[in-house]
C-alpha positions as CSV (number, residue, x, y, z in Angstrom):
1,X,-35.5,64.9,-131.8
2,X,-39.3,65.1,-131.8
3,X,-41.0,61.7,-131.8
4,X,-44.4,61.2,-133.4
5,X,-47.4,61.4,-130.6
6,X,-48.8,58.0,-132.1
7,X,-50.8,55.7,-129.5
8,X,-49.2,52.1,-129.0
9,X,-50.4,49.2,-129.9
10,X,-48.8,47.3,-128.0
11,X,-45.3,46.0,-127.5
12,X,-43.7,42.5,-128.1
13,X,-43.5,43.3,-131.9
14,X,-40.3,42.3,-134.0
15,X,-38.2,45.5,-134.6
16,X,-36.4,43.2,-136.6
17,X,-38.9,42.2,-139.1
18,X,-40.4,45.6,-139.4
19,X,-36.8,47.0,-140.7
20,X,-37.1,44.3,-142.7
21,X,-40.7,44.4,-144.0
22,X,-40.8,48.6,-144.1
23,X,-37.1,49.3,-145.0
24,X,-38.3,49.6,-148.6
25,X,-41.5,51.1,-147.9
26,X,-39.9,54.1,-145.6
27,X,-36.1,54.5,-147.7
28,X,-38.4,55.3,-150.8
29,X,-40.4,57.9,-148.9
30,X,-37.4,59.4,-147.7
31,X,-35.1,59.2,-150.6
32,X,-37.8,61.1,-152.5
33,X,-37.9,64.1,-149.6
34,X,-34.9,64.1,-149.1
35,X,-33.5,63.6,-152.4
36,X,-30.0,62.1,-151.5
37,X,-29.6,58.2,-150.8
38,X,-26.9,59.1,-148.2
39,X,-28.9,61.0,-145.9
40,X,-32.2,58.8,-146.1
41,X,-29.7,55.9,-145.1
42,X,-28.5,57.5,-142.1
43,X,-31.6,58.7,-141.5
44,X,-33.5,55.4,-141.2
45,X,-30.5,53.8,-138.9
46,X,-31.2,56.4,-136.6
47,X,-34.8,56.3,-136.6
48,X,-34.9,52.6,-136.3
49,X,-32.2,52.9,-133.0
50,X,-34.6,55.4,-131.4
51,X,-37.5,52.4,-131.8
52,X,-35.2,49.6,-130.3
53,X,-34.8,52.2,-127.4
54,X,-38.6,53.2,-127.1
55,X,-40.9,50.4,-128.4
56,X,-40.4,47.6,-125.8
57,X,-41.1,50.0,-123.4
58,X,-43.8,52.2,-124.5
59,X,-45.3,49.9,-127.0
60,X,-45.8,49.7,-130.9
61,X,-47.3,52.1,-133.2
62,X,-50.0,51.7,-135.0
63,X,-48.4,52.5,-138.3
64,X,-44.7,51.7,-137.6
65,X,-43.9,52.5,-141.3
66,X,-45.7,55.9,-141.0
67,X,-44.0,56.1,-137.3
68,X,-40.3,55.6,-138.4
69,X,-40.5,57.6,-141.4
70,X,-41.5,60.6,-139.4
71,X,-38.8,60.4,-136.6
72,X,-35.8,59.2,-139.8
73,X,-37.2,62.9,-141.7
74,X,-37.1,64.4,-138.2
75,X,-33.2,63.6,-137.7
76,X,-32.2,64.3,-141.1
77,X,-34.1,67.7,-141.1
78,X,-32.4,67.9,-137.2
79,X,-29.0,66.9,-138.7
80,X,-29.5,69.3,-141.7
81,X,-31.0,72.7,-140.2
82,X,-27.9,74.5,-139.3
83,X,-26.8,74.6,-142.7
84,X,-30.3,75.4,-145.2
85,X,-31.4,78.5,-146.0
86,X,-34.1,80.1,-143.8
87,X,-36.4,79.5,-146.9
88,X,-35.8,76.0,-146.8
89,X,-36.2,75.3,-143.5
90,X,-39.9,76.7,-143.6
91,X,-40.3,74.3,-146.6
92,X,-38.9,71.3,-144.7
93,X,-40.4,72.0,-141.5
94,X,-44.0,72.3,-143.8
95,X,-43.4,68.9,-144.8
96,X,-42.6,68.0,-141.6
97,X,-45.9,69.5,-140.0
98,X,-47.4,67.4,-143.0
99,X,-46.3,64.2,-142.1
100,X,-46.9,64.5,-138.5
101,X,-50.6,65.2,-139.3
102,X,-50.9,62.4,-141.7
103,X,-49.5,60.1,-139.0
104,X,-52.1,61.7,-136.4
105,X,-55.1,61.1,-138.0
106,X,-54.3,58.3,-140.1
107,X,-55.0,59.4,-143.6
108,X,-55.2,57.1,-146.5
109,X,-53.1,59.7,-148.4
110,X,-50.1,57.4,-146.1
111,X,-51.0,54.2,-148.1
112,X,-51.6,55.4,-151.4
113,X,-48.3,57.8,-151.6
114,X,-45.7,54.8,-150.4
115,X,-46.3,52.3,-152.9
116,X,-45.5,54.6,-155.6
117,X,-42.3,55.8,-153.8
118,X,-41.5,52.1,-153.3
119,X,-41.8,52.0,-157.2
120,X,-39.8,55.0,-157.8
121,X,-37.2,53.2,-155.6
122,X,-37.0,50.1,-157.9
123,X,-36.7,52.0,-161.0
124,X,-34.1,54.3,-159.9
125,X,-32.1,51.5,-158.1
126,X,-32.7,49.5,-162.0
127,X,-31.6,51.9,-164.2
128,X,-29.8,50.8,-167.4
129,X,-26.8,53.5,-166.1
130,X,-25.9,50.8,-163.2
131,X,-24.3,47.5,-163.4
132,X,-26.5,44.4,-163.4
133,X,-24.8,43.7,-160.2
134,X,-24.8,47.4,-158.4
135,X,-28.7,46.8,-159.3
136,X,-29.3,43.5,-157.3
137,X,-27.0,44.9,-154.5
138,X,-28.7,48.2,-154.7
139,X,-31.9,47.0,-154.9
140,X,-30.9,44.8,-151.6
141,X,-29.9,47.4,-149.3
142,X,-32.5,49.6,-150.3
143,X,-35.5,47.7,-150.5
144,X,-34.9,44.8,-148.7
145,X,-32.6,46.2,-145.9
146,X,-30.2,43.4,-146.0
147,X,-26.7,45.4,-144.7
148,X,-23.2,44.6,-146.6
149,X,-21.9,42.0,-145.0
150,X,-25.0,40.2,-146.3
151,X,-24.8,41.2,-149.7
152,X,-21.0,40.8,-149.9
153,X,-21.5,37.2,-148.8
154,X,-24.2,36.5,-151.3
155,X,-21.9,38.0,-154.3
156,X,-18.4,36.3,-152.4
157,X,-16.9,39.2,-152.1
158,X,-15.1,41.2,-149.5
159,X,-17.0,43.2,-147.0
160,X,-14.6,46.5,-147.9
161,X,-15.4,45.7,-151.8
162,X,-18.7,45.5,-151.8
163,X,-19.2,48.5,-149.7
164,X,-16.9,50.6,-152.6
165,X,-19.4,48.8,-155.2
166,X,-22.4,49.9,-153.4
167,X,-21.0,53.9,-152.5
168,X,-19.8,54.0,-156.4
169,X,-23.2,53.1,-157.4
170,X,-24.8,55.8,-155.0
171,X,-22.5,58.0,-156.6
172,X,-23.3,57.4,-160.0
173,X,-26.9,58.2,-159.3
174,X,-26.2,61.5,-157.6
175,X,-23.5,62.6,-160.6
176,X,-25.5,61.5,-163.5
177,X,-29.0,62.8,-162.1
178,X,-31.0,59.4,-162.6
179,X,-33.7,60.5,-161.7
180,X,-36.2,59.0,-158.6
181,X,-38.9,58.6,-160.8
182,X,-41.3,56.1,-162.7
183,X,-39.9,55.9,-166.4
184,X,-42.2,57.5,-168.8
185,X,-44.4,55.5,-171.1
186,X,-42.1,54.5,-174.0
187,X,-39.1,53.7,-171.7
188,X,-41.3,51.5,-169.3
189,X,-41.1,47.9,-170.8
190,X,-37.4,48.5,-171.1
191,X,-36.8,49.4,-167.5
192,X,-40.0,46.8,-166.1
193,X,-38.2,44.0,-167.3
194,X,-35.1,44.8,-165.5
195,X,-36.8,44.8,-162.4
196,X,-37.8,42.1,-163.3
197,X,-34.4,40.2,-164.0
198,X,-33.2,42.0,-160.4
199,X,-36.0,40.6,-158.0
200,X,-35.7,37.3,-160.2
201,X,-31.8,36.7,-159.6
202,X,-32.5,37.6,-156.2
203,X,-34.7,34.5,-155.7
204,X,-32.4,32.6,-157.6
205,X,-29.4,33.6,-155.5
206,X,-31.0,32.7,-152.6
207,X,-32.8,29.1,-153.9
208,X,-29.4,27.9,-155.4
209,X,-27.1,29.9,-152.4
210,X,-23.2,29.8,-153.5
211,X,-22.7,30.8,-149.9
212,X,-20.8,28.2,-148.1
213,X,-22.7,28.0,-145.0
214,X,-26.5,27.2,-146.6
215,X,-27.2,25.6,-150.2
216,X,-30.5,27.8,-149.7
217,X,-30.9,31.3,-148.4
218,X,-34.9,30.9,-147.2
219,X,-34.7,34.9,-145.9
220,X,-33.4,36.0,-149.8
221,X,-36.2,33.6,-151.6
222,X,-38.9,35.7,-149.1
223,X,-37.3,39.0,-149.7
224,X,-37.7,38.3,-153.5
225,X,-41.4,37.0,-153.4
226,X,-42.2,39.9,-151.0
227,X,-41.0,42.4,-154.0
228,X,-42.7,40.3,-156.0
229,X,-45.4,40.8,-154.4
230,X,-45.1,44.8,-154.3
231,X,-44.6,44.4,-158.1
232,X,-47.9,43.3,-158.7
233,X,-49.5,45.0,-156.0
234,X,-48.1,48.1,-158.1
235,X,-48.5,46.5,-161.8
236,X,-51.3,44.5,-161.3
237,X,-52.3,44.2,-165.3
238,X,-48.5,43.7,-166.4
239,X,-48.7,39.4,-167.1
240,X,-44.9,39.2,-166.9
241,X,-44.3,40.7,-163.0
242,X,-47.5,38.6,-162.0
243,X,-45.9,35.5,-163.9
244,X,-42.7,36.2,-162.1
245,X,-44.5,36.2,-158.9
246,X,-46.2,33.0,-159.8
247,X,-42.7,31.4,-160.9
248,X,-41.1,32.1,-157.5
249,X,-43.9,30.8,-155.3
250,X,-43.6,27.8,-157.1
251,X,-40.1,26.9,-157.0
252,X,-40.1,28.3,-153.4
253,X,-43.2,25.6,-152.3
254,X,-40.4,23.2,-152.8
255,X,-37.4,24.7,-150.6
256,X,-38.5,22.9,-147.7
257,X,-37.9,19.1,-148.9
258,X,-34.8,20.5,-151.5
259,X,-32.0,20.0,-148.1
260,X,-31.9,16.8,-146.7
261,X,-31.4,16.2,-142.7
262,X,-27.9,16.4,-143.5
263,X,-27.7,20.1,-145.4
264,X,-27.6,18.3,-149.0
265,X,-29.4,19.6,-152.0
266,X,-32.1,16.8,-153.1
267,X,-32.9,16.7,-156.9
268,X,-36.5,17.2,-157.6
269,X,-36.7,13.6,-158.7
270,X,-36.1,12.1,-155.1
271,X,-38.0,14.8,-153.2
272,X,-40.6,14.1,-150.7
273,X,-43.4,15.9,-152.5
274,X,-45.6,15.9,-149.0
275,X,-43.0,18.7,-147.9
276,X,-44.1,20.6,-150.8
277,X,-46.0,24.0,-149.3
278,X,-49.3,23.0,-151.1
279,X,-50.5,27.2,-150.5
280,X,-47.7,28.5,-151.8
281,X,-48.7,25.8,-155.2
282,X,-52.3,27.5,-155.3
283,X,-51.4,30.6,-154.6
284,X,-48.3,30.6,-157.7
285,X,-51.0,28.4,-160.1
286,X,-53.8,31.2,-159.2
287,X,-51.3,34.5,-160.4
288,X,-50.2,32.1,-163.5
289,X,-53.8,31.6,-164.7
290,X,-54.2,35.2,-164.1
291,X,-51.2,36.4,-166.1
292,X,-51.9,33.7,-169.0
293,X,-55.6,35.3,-169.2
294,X,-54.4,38.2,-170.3
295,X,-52.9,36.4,-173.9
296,X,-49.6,38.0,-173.4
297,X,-47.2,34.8,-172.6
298,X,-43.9,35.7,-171.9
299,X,-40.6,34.1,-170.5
300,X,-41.5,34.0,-166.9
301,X,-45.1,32.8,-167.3
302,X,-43.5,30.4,-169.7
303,X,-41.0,29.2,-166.8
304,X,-44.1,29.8,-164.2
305,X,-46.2,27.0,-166.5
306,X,-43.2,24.9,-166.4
307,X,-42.9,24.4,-162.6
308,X,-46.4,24.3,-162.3
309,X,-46.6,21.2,-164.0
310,X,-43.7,19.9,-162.1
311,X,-45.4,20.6,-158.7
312,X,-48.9,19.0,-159.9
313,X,-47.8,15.9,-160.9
314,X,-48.3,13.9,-158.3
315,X,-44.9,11.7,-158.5
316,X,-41.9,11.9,-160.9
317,X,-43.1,9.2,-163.1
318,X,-45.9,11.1,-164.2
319,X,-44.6,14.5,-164.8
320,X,-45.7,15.4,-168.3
321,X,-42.3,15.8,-170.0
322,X,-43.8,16.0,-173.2
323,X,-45.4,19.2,-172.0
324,X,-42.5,20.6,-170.3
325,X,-40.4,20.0,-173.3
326,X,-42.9,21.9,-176.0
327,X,-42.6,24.5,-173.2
328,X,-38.9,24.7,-172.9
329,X,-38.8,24.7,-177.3
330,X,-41.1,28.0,-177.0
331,X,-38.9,29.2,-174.5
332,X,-35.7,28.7,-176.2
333,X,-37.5,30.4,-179.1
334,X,-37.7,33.6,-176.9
335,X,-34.5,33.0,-174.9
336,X,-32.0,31.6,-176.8
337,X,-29.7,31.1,-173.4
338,X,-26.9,28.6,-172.8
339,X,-29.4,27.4,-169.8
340,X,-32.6,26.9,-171.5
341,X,-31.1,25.0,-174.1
342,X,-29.9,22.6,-171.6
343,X,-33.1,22.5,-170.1
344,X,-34.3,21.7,-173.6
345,X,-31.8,19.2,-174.3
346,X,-33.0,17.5,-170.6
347,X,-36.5,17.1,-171.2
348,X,-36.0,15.7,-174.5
349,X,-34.0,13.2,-172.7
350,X,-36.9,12.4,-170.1
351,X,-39.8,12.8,-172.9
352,X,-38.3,10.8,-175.7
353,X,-35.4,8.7,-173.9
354,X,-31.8,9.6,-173.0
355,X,-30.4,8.9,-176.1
356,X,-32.3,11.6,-177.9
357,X,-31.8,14.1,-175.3
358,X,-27.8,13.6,-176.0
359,X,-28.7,13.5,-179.6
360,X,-29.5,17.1,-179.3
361,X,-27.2,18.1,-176.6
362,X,-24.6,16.9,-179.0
363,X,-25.8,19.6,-181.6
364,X,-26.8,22.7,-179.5
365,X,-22.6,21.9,-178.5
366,X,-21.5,22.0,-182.3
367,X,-23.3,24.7,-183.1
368,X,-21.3,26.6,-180.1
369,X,-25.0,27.3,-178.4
370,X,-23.4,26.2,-175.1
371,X,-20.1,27.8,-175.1
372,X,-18.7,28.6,-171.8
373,X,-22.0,27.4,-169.7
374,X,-20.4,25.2,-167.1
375,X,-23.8,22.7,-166.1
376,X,-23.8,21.0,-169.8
377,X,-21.8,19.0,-168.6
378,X,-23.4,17.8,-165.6
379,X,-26.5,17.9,-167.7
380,X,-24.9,15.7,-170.5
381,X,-23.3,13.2,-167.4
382,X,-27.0,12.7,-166.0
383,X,-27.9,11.5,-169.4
384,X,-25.0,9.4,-169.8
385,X,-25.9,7.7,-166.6
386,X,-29.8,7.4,-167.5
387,X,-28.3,5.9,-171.2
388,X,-26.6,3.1,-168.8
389,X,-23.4,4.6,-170.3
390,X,-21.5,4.7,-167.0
391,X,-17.8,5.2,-168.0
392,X,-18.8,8.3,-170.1
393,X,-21.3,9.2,-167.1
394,X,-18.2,8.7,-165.0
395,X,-15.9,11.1,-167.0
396,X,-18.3,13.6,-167.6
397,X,-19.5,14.1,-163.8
398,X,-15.8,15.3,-162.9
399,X,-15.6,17.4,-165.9
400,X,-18.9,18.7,-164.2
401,X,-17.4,18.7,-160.7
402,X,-14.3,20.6,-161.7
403,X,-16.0,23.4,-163.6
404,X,-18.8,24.1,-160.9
405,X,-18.7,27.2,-158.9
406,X,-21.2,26.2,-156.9
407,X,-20.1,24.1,-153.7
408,X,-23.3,22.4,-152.9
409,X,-23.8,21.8,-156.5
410,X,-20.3,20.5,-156.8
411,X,-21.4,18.1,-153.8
412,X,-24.1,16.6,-155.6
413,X,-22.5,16.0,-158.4
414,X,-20.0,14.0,-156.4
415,X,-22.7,12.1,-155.0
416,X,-24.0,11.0,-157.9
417,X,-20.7,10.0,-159.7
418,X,-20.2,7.9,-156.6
419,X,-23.3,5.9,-157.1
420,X,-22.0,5.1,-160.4
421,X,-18.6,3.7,-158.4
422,X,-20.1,1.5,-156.9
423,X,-20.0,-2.2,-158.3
424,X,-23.6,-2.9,-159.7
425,X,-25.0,0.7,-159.5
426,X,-26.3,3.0,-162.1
């Protein structure tokens, strides 16, 4: 298999965090070449074996991305020549001959081409045709790289499952002919804000981890904001995916004081707010004023304003919860979820006292606004306990505890109802 003549640039690089970093960058170059999701896959494996075997000794590329992409098309062309038509193999070896020279001389034609495939790669890998979950474990493998185990573990399923979830939705893509495109202009906003919700529940998958061995997955948070990222790099006038950036940089400032020493989750109340990565605050409040510029506020610049004024107040006594709750009401106006009326019910609670927060708790549950959403009643228990009603706190923290599907949640909880145990605590 012929190996691109590209000068090293040295060695000691991580192959590691290149697959990581490029995976998206060269599958969606090679998924639009080579037109199968299959082939590109095996493809890139190979291509990124032949650079565990070569780089330490020979040194890196200059353009790793532009390096393995040539060597994965090179195998699947290899892999695939005995069987094309003598037609198609001029065509494929032409493209070939095309990428080697764009690797050779370094043309910009590289940089501008593969953020658009990384785009066409989002939207194919979003499409209303798959399963809100097929798209986050798509979007995963593809993009981010992460292999099944992974994803299986982060959805707490079995390996053999998830790999049957992921070939079906493959399979669906290749049968129904969705096509590895951009949508056109009317279908857009209908497709944009289902990347969006995928790269979002990837963050929040990762910063609230159900796994059992971390109550936060720091690799999934980066692999979200580093879509982000491409998102806006790509759609740099849409306010929602630059509000969604802005959202996750600043709940992710705060990951690093959210475990304790002992692997607990801390509530944002008792964190040390020093640990708080102060760049990743200016650099989500920068991409927030930016998006709210445009006069186009939507839910995640909502939710982006929301943290931010959690993170900038400089303790918890002076968070502005009158602010955060007008916030949350506007929300709730444009998200009418089981979650964000909690939220609502809990700033009300910290803005106007715990009574009133339970006040309206206690009608968002009549009206059957929170039917089935488990963390009411951990929401409605804090407020018990803040009212100084501990018995009710009491019974309402195991309801909590026994309806949580989230372990290190679940521990928490317990924690708290234990405070409440003891003789003279609150």
């Amino acid at each position: 298999m012929p190996v691109p003549n590209d000068a090293p640039a040295g060695s000691g690089i991580d192959i590691a965090s290149v697959f990581r970093h490029e995976h998206g960058r060269v599958f969606g170059a090679l998924v639009r070449q080579l037109g199968d999701f299959d082939r590109a896959e095996d493809a890139i494996q190979e291509a990124f074996l032949v650079a565990l075997q070569l780089w330490p000794a020979q040194g890196t590329p200059r353009r790793p991305a532009a390096w393995i992409t040539t060597v994965a098309r090179n195998a699947a062309l290899s892999a695939h020549r005995h069987q094309a038509l003598a037609t198609r193999k001029h065509e494929a070896l032409a493209e070939q001959a095309k990428a080697q020279a764009l690797v050779q001389a370094g043309s910009a034609a590289w940089d501008e081409d593969i953020p658009d495939e990384r785009l066409r790669l989002i939207f194919t890998c979003c499409h209303p045709a798959l399963s809100e979950e097929a798209r986050v474990a798509l979007t995963l493998q593809t993009m981010c790289g992460v292999p099944t185990p992974e994803i299986a573990r982060l959805f707490l399923a079995r390996e053999d499952a998830m790999a049957q979830r992921l070939v079906r939705a493959k399979r669906r893509i290749k049968e129904t002919g969705i096509p590895f495109a951009i949508p056109s202009a009317e279908r857009l906003e209908e497709r944009v804000e289902a990347v969006r919700s995928v790269v979002y529940l990837m963050f929040t998958a990762g910063f609230s981890s159900a796994a059992p061995d971390a109550p936060v997955r720091s690799e999934l948070c980066a692999e979200a904001i580093h879509l982000g990222r491409v998102l806006v790099h790509l759609m740099p006038a849409e306010p929602e995916v630059r509000g969604l950036l802005a959202l996750m940089l600043l709940h992710d400032a705060r990951r690093a004081a959210r475990v304790d020493a002992r692997g607990a989750l801390v509530p944002l109340e008792e964190q040390d707010r020093s640990a708080w990565d102060q760049d990743a605050i200016a650099e989500g409040t920068r991409h927030l004023e930016e998006a709210l510029a445009r006069g186009r506020p939507g839910p995640h610049q909502i939710q982006a304003a929301i943290a931010a004024l959690h993170v900038q107040a400089k303790d918890a006594a002076a968070t502005p919860w009158g602010e955060i709750r007008a916030l949350y009401e506007e929300l709730y106006r444009r998200v009418p979820s089981p979650a964000v009326a909690v939220a609502l019910c809990v700033s009300e609670g910290m803005a106007s006292g715990a009574a009133a927060g339970l006040a309206r708790l206690e009608r968002l549950a009549g009206s059957g606004a929170l039917e089935g959403y488990a963390r009411a009643a951990a929401a409605r228990a804090d407020l018990l306990r803040r009212a100084g009603r501990t018995a009710e706190a009491l019974a309402a923290y195991q309801e909590a505890i026994a309806g949580c599907a989230n372990p290190w949640e679940a521990q928490a909880l317990r924690r708290r109802a234990e405070t409440l145990e003891r003789p003279g605590s609150r």
